[in-house]
C-alpha positions as CSV (number, residue, x, y, z in Angstrom):
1,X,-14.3,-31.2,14.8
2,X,-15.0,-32.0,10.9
3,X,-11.8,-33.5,8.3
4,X,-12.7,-30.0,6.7
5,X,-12.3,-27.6,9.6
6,X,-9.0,-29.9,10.8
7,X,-7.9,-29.7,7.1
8,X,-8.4,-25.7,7.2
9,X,-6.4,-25.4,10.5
10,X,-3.4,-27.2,8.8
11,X,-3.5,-25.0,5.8
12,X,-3.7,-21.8,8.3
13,X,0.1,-23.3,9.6
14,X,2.1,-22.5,6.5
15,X,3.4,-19.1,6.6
16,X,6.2,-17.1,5.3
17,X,7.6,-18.1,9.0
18,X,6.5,-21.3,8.7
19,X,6.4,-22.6,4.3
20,X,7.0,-26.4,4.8
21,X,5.1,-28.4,7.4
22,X,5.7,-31.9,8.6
23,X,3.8,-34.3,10.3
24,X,4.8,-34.1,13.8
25,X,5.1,-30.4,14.4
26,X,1.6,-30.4,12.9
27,X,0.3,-33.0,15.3
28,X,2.2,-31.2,18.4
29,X,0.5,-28.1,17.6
30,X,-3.1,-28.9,16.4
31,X,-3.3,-31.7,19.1
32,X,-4.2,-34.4,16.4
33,X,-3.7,-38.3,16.0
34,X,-0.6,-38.8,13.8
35,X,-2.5,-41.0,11.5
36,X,-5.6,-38.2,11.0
37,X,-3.0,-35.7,10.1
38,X,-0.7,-38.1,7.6
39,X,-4.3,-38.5,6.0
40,X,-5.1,-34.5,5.8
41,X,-1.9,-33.7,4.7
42,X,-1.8,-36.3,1.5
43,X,-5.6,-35.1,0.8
44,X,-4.3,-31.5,0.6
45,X,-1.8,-32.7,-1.5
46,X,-3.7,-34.5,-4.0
47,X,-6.2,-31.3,-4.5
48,X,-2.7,-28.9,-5.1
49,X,-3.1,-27.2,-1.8
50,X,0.1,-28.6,-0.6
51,X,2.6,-30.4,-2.3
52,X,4.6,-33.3,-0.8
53,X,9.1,-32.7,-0.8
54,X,10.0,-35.9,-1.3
55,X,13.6,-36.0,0.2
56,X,11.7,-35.1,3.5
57,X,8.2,-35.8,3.6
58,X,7.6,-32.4,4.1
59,X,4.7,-30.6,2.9
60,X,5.1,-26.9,1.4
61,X,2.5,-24.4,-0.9
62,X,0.8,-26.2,-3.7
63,X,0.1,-25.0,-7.3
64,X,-3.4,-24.9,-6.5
65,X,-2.8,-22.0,-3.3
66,X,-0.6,-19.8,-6.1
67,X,-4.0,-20.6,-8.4
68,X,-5.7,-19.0,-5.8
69,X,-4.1,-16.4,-4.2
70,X,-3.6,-14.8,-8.0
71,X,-7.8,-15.0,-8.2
72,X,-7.8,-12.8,-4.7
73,X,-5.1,-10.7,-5.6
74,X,-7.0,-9.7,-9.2
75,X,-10.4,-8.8,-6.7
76,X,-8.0,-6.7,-4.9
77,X,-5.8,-4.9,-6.9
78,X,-3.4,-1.8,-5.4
79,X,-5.8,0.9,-6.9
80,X,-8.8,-0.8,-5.9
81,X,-7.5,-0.7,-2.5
82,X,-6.4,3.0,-2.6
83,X,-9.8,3.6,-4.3
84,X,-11.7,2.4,-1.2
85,X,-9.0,4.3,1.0
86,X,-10.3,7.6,-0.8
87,X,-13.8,7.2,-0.4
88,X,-13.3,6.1,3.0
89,X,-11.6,9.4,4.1
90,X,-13.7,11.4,2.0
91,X,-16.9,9.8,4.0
92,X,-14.9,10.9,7.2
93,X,-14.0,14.1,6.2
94,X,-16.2,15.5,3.3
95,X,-12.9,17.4,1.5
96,X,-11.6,16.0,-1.5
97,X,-10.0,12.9,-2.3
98,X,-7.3,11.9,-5.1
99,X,-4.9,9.1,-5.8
100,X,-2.3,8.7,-8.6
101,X,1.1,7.8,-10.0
102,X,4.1,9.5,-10.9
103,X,5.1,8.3,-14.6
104,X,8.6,10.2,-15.4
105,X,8.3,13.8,-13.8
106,X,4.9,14.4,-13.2
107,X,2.0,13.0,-10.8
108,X,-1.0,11.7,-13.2
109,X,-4.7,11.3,-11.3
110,X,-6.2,8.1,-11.6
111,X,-9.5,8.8,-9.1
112,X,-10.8,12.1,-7.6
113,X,-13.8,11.9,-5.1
114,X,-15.8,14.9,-4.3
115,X,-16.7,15.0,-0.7
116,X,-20.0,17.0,1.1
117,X,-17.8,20.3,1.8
118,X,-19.2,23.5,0.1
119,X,-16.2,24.5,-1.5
120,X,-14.0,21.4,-3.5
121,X,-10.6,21.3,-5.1
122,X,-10.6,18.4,-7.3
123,X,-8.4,17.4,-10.0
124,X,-9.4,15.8,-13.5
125,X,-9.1,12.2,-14.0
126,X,-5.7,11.5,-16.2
127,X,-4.4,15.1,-15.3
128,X,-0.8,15.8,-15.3
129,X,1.4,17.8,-13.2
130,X,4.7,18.2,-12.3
131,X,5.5,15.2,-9.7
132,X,7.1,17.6,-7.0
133,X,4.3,20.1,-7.3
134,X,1.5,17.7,-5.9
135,X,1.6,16.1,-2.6
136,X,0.8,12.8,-4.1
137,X,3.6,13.4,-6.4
138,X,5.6,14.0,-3.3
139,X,4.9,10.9,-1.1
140,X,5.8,8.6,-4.2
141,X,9.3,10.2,-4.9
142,X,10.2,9.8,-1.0
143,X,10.2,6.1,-1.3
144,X,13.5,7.0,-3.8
145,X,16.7,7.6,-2.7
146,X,17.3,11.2,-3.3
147,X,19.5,10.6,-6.1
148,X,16.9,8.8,-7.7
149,X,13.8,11.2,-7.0
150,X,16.0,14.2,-8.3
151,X,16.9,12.3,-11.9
152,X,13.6,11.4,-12.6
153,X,12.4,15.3,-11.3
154,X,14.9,16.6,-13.7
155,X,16.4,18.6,-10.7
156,X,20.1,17.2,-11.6
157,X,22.8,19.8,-11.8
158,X,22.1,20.9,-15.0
159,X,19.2,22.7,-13.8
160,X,19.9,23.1,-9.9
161,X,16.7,24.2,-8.9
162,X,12.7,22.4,-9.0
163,X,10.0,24.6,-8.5
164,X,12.0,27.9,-7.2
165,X,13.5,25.2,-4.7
166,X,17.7,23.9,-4.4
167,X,18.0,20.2,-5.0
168,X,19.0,20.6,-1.1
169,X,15.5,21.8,-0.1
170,X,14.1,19.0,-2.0
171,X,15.7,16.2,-0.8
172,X,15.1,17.5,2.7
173,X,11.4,17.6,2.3
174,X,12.1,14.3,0.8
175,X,13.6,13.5,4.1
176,X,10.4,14.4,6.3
177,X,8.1,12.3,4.4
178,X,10.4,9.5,4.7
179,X,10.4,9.9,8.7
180,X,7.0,10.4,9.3
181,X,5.5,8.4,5.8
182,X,3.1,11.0,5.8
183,X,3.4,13.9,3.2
184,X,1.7,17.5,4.0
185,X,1.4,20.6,2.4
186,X,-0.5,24.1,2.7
187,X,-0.7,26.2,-0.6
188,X,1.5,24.0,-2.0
189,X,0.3,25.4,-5.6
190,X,-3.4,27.0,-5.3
191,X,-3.7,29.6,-2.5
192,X,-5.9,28.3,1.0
193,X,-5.8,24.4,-0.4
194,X,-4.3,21.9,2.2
195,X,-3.2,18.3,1.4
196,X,-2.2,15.6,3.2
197,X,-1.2,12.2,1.8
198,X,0.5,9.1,1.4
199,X,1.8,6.3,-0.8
200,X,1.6,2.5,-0.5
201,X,3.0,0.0,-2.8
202,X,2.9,-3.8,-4.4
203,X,5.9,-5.3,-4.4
204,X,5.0,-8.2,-6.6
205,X,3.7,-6.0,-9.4
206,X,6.3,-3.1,-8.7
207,X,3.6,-0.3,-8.5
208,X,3.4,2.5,-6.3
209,X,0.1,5.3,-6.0
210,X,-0.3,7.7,-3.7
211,X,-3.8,9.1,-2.5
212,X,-4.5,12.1,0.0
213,X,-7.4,14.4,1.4
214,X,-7.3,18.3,-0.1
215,X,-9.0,20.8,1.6
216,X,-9.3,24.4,2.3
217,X,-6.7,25.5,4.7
218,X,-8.7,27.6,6.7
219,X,-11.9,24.3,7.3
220,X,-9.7,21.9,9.4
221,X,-7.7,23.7,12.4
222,X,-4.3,21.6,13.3
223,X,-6.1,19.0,15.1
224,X,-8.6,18.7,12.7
225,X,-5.2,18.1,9.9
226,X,-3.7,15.7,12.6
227,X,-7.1,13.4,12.7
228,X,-6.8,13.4,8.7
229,X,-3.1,12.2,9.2
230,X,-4.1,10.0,11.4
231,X,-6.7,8.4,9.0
232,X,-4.2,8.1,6.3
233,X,-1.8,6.6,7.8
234,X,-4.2,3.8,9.5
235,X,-5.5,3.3,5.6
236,X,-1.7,3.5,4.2
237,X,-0.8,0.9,6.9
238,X,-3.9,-1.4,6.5
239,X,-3.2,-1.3,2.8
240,X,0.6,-1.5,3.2
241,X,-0.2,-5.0,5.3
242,X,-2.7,-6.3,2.2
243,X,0.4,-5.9,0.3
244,X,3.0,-6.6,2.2
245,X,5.0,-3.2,1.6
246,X,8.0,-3.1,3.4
247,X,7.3,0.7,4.1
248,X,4.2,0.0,6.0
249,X,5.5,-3.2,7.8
250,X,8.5,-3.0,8.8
């Protein structure tokens, strides 16, 4: 085996588990000569792909890993992810896909895919609507406390009521979306029009989007709606592990 692949094996070690190597775990579990891996390790650490702790002769992340691992993440930003999510289930499916944000009370579209169904329900780019009244909306105030997701509704006590709904029957739908990270509704606002959704999130950059499937009610029976669940949530969880969000790990 080359210096380079032994080189890439040792670099494949540090983990969140695992952030500083040393030399004899290293050779223990790579099966290498003490001397080969001593060499590795300070090669890796002169290029910035490891850097050398002193006060143990440890080896931990170098500058040059952070260098690159911001290049990868900017190739594969949270909406670029969702946006491939989308047309993924819209391929599957034919319906309609969105994803968004929620910016104060309302759910703003950032992507809407048209799918191969005859009849479409799609949304404009940039359009707003009230947060609670879209099931992206929805799936991005669940991962709020309730607390939280009623202030920034504006469904405090001064106004008691969201949508012809009681701050109690919020926060229990709230509730559901929360047990089963997957957020569903049928007529929610236009008549016949099914969604079902989800929302994922970047810790590092503190943003949250939601995407989901719409459809007419009456072209997907139940376990036609539980394969589109099913679909979401193995995009919500692939993406979740991409960026580490807790929802979608844990």
């Amino acid at each position: 085996m080359s210096s380079l692949e032994n080189g890439l094996r040792i670099l494949a070690l540090v983990s969140e588990e695992r952030p500083v190597l040393r030399v004899g775990e290293v050779c223990r579990e790579l099966d290498l000569p003490k001397a080969s891996v001593s060499r590795l390790l300070k090669t890796l650490a002169e290029a910035g792909l490891l850097e050398r702790e002193d006060r143990d002769q440890s080896y931990a992340a170098g500058g040059k890993a952070l260098e690159l691992a911001s290049c990868y993440l900017a190739r594969h930003s949270l909406l670029d992810l969702v946006k491939e999510a989308v047309d993924d289930l819209v391929r599957e499916f034919g319906f309609t896909g969105h994803a968004g944000i929620v910016a104060g009370h309302e759910r703003v579209l950032l992507a809407a895919q048209q799918g191969s169904y005859a009849l479409q329900h799609t949304g404009s780019i940039a359009e707003r609507k009230p947060a609670f009244d879209s099931i992206i909306g929805r799936a991005i105030l669940a991962r709020l406390n309730d607390a939280q997701a009623l202030a920034q509704l504006k469904a405090g006590s001064d106004r008691g009521v969201l949508g012809g709904m009681s701050d109690a029957q919020v926060t229990a739908e709230l509730a559901e979306i929360r047990r089963t990270r997957i957020a569903r509704s049928s007529s929610l606002i236009t008549p016949g029009i099914s969604s079902i959704g989800a929302a994922v999130a970047d810790p590092g950059r503190n943003e949250i989007m939601g995407f989901c499937l719409s459809f007419p009610t009456i072209a997907a029976d139940n376990a036609a709606q539980d394969r589109i669940a099913a679909s979401v949530m193995h995009h919500a969880k692939a993406i979740g592990a991409r960026m580490r969000d807790p929802v979608w790990t844990n």
